[in-house]
C-alpha positions, -999 to 999 in steps of 0.1 A, spaced: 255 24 343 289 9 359 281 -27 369 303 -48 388 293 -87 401 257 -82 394 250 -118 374 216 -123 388 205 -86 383 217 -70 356 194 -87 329 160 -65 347 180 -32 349 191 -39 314 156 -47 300 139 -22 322 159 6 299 158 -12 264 118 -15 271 115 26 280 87 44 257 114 69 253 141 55 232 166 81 217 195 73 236 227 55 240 234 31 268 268 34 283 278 5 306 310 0 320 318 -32 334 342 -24 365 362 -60 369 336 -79 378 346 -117 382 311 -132 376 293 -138 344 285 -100 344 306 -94 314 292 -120 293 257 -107 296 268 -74 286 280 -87 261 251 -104 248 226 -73 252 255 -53 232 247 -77 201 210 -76 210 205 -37 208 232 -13 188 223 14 216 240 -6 238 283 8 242 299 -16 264 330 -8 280 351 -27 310 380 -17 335 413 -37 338 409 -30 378 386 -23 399 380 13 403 348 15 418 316 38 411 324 73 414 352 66 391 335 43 366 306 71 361 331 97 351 349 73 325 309 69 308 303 109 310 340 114 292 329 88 265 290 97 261 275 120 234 242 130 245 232 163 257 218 146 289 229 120 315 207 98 329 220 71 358 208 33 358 217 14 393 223 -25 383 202 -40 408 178 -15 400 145 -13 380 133 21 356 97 13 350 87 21 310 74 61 313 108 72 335 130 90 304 99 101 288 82 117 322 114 130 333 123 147 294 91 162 294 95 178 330 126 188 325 112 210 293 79 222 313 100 239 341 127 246 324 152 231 348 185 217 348 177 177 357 155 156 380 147 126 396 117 108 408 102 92 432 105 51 435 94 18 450 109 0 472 115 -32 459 88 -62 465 67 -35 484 42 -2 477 61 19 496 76 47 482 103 70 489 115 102 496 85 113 511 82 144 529 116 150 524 105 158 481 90 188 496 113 207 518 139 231 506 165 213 490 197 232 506 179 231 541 175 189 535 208 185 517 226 195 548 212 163 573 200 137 545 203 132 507 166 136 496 174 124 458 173 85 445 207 83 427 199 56 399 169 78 387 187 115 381 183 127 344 210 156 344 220 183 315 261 174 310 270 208 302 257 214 340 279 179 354 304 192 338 304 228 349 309 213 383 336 188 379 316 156 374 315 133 405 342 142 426 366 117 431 378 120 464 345 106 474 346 65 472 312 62 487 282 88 494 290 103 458 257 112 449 253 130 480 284 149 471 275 152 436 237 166 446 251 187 473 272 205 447 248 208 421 223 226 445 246 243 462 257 258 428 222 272 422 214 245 402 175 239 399 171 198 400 136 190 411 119 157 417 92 137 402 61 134 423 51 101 404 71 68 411 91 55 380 120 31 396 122 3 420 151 4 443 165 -26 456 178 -22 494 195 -53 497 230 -67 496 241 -33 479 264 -7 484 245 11 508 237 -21 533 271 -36 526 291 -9 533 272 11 561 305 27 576 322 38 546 286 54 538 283 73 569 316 84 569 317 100 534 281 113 543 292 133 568 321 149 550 295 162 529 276 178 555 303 193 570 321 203 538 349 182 547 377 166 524 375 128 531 
């Protein structure tokens, strides 16, 4: 998880992972300059829970960045993402381990809530061929992809010419590469749609968006 300015969120993403039924991991969160009280939380959960490895950036080098810095330093055989203004309800490692192992593929993500609602997304989008979607929309929720590293790093990590839309880069490559990622029928996040990167920065979203559908170099 990178984090940055997120004082009145990061305590529920934080619990929402410490409090998951599956609990062999290690938490990686890298604190990206924030100039809040981010930091200070951090560092209170890191005395709280030993799983917990904080790091922090002397600038700010945003997300796509930040992520690759956490995959260098991590030591698991999987990668699973955290959004800071997000929510992983208790059964999401757990469900997403176990169908990783039934179909034997190479990572997933699930379904989620919207935030303060029952609505759920993606919807019909889950069930259309992935390179077919991929090329007008991004059909996977970011904060809840469980990934094998060995495959991340097969194809480069996150690319870093890509400020914004990263995970659509990221997904587009993976599937692209004939990598099987497949997504969890059963909701196991809540994703907040407001004041985030994806409201706040609209533009910058698009533009990167469409570099990935047109294989362009931003």
């Amino acid at each position: 998880m990178s984090v940055r300015n997120a004082e009145n969120s990061i305590n529920f993403a934080i619990e929402s992972i410490l409090d998951q039924t599956y609990s062999n991991f290690e938490f990686l969160i890298l604190d990206d300059y924030s100039t809040d009280n981010t930091y200070k939380i951090l560092e209170k959960y890191q005395n709280i829970d030993n799983r917990i490895k904080l790091f922090n950036n002397d600038i700010n080098l945003g997300l796509t960045r930040s992520l690759n810095i956490l995959i260098k330093y991590s030591k698991g055989d999987f990668i699973a993402r955290q959004d800071a203004d997000d929510y992983s309800l208790p059964l999401r490692l757990e469900k997403q381990i176990e169908y990783i192992e039934k179909y034997k593929v190479d990572g997933c993500t699930t379904k989620t809530f919207f935030k303060n609602s029952i609505k759920t997304t993606p919807y019909l989008s889950r069930l259309l061929n992935k390179k077919l979607i991929l090329l007008y929309k991004n059909p996977f929720i970011h904060g809840t992809l469980l990934i094998n590293k060995e495959v991340l790093k097969n194809i480069g990590n996150y690319d870093e010419s890509f400020y914004y839309a990263q995970d659509y880069k990221l997904m587009s490559d993976l599937v692209n590469s004939n990598k099987k990622v497949g997504i969890l029928k059963r909701p196991l996040y809540i994703l907040n749609t407001e004041n985030n990167i994806s409201t706040n920065k609209r533009a910058e979203q698009a533009y990167f968006a469409k570099c990935v559908q047109k294989k362009l170099n931003p």
